[in-house]
N, C-alpha and C positions, 0 to 999 in steps of 0.2 A: 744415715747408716752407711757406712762404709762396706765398699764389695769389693771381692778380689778374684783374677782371674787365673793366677797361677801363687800358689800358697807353699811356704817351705816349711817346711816339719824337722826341727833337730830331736835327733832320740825318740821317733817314731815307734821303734821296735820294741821300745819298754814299756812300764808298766802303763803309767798316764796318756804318754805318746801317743799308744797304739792304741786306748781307747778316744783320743780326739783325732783320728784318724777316721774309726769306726762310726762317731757322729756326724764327721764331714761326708762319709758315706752314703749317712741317711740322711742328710738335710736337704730338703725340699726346694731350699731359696741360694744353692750354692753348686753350681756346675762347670767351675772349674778344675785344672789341674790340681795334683797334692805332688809335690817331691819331699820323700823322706832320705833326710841323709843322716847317717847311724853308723856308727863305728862296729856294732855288734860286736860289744865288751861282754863279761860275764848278763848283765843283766838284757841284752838284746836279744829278741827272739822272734826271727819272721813266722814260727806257725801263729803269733799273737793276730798277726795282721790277717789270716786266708780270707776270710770270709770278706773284711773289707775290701778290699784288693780286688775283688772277683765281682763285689759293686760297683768299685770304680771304674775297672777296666784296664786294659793297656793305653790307652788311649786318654786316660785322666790320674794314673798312678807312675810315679818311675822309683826308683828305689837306688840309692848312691850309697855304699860303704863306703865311710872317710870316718875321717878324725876330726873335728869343730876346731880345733887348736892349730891347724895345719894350713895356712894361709893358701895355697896353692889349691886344694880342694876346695876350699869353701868359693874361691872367688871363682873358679871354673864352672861350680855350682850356679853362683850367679849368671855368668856370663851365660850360660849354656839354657839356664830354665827362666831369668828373669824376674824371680817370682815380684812380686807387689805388696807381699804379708810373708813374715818371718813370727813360725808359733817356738820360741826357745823351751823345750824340751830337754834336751842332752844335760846331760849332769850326773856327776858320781853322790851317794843322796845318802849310802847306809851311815851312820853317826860310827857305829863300831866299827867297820872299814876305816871310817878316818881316823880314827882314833890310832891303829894298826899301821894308815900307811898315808899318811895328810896329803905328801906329793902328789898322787895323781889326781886329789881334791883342787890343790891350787892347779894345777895344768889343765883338766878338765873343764873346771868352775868357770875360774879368774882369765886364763888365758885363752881361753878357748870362746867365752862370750865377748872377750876383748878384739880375738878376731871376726867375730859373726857380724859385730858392730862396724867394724869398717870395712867390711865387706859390703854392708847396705848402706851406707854410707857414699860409700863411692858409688856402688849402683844408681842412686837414688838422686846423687847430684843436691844431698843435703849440705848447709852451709849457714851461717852465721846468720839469722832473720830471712831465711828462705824455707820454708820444711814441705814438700814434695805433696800435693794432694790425694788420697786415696792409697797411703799408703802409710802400713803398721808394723814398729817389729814389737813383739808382745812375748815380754820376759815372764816364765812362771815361776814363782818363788815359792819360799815357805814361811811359817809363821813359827821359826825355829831360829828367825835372824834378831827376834825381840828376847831371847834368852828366857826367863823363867818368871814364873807368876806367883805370888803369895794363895791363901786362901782364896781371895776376893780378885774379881775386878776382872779385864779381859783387853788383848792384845784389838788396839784399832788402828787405822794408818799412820797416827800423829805420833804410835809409841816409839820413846828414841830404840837403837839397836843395839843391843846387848848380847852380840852370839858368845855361845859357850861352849863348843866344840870344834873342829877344825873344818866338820864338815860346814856347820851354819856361819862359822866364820867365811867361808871362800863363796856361800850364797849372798853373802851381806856384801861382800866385796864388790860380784855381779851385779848385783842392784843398785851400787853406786855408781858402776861402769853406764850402766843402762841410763839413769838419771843426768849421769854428767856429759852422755854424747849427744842426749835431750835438749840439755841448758847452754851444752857448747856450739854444737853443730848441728841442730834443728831436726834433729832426727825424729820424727814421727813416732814416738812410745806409749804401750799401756804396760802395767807392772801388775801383778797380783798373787797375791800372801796367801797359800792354802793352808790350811791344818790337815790332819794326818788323812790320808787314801787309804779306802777300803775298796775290795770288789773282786769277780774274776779275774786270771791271767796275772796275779800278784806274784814276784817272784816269792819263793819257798821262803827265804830267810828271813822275810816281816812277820811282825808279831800274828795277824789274823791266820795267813797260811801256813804258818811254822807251827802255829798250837792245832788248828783245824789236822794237819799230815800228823803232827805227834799223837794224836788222840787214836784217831786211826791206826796207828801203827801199836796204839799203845805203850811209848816211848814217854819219858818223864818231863813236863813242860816246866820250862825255865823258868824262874820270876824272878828278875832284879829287884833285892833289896826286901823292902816290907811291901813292893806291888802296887805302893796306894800312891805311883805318879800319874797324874790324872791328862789324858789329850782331848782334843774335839775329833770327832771321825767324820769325814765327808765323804761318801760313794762316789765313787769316781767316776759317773757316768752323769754325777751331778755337778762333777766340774767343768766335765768337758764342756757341757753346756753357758758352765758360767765364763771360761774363756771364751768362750765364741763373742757372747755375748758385752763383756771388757773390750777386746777386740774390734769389734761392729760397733760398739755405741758407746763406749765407754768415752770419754774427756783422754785426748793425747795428753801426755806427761804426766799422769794423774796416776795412783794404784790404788788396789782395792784388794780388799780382805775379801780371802773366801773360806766360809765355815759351814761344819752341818750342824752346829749349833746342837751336840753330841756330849757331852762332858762324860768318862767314864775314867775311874780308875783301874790299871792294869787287872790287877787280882781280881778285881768284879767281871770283868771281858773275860778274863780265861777262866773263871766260874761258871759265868753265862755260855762261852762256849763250850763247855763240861757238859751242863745242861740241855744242850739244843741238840749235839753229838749224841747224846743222849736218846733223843726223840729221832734222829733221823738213824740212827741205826737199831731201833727198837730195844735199845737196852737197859736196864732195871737202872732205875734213881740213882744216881750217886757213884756209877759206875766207877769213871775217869776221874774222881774227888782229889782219890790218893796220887794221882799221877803229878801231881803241882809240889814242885820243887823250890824253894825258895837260894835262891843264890846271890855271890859279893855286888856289890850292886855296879852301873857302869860310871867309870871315871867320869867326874860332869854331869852327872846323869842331871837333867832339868825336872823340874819336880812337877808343874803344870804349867799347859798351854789350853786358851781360850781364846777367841776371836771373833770379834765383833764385827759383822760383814752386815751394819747399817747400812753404810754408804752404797755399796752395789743393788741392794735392794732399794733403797728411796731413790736411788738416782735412775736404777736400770730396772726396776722391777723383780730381778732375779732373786731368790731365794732356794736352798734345798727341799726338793722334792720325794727323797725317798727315805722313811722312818728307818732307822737303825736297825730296829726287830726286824723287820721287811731286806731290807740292803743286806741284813749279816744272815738270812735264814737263803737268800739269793746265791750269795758269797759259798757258804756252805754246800750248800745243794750243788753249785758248778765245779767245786773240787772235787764232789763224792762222783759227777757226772762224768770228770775229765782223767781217771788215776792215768792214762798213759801222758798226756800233758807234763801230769809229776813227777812222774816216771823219768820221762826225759831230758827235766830241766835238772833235777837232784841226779841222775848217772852221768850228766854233760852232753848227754846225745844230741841234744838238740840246737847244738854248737854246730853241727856238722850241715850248715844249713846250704855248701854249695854243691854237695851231692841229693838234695833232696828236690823233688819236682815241684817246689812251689808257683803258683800261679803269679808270680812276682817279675817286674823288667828289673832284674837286676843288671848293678853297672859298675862297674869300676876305676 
């Protein structure tokens, strides 16, 4: 099992980021450093991190606003914290976003993992049949770079890649980068393919938190197309686990699928969340029914994603541990628990994060 004594965190302050933050927080067998370095773009947000932060302490958290893509930060980064494990985070992720404005998908994605790579690279002293011991940079992907699934059958590591958006395009792109400074320059890598995040602290504009606020507000919820595209959902609390765990034990140059092993089509989730909305605000059956809007569907739209995360499980033992009804009735309850969190990320307030007293060593 591989340890590490000072750990770097890209895009820390989003969604995923900040909840494998919050695990390295509680883990028992890990007392090291964390440095999060985070551009805090639209979707970055330090109130995600308080609670973590304030277990870790000053003294095992530092907190860097940069850019991934900015050679000069990233290697100061290095120079300055050294770390030994690189967890790759950062990334522009919405599909409609790219669709809208691809540029900062390729700059973010593409060039920006391009330089995280030779930034450890050079730290590390990796080189042609030499790869550095005890030490990992661990790409997080998605299962959005195998493009689209028929009726049957399910994305496994061996599926060729087929992206269909500009967003899974520039993540397919990364993954080659990741693989090719592996095969080239010895660089110590794990890779792993998620299907879609659910859970607290989700920005407003994904499908769980955007229908959970619409219900509530009682605002009309959107549905691309006839709704019946179907994902995997994985709690995100159940990934973070399973990166740790790729990371620590996983086979270097290797990746692995990670699923909740969830299939739902769109229109059934915003049903079901119709229903549950339902039960946690005490209101009469069928309330929210009429609120579901059927709309043009999205360019590309992929029709179904599945994913087969045999491999992580026979090889590491890992598998998802929280039932969807359980994860999505969690998910619920922490928005109904948090309205000024919403509050503030939907008015932009919570942008203004260098007038605010966060418990964070922020640095510049």
């Amino acid at each position: 099992m591989r340890t590490f004594s000072s750990i770097l965190v890209t895009g820390g302050a989003g969604f995923i980021g900040s909840h494998f933050i919050r695990y390295l927080s509680r883990l028992s067998d890990f007392s090291g450093k964390v440095v999060n370095l985070d551009a805090l773009t639209y979707a970055g947000n330090l109130e995600n991190l308080q609670d973590s932060v304030a277990t870790l302490g000053p003294e095992r958290y530092a907190f860097v606003q940069g850019d991934i893509a900015d050679p000069s930060v990233v290697a100061d980064v290095f120079d300055r914290y050294k770390p030994d494990a690189v967890f790759h985070f950062a990334a522009e992720s919405h599909v409609d976003r790219s669709i809208l404005g691809p540029g900062e998908f390729v700059r973010t994605n593409i060039q920006g993992t391009f330089t995280l790579l030779e930034a450890a690279r050079r730290s590390w002293g990796c080189s042609l049949g030499k790869t550095p011991e005890n030490r990992v940079f661990h790409h997080v992907s998605t299962d959005e770079v195998f493009g689209s699934l028929g009726d049957s059958g399910s994305f496994s590591e061996q599926t060729p890649y087929d992206p269909r958006s500009p967003y899974s395009a520039s993540k397919a792109a990364s993954d080659h980068l990741v693989r090719a400074w592996s095969h080239t320059y010895g660089l110590p890598i794990t890779l792993s393919n998620c299907s879609n995040n659910y859970g607290p602290y989700h920005f407003p504009e994904k499908l769980i938190p955007l229908m959970i606020s619409r219900i509530q507000s009682g605002q009309s919820l959107p549905v691309y197309g006839d709704g019946k595209q179907i994902r995997d959902w994985l709690y995100v609390e159940d990934h973070a686990e399973a990166i740790w765990t790729v990371a620590t034990r996983g086979v270097l140059g290797r990746s692995y699928n990670v699923g909740g092993l969830t299939e739902w089509e769109n229109i059934r989730l915003v049903r079901y969340l119709c229903d549950r909305m339902v039960h946690f605000l005490g209101k009469p059956a069928g309330t929210f029914d009429h609120l579901i809007t059927y709309v043009p569907d999205r360019p590309g739209h992929d029709r179904r994603y599945a994913i087969d995360c045999s491999r992580i499980g026979d090889e590491l033992g890992w598998k998802p541990s929280t039932p969807f009804s359980e994860g999505l009735d969690k998910t619920i309850r922490w928005y109904l628990d948090n309205p000024d969190w919403v509050a503030r990320v939907q008015s932009g307030e919570y942008r203004d994060w260098v007038n605010k007293n966060y418990t964070t060593r922020q640095e510049t």
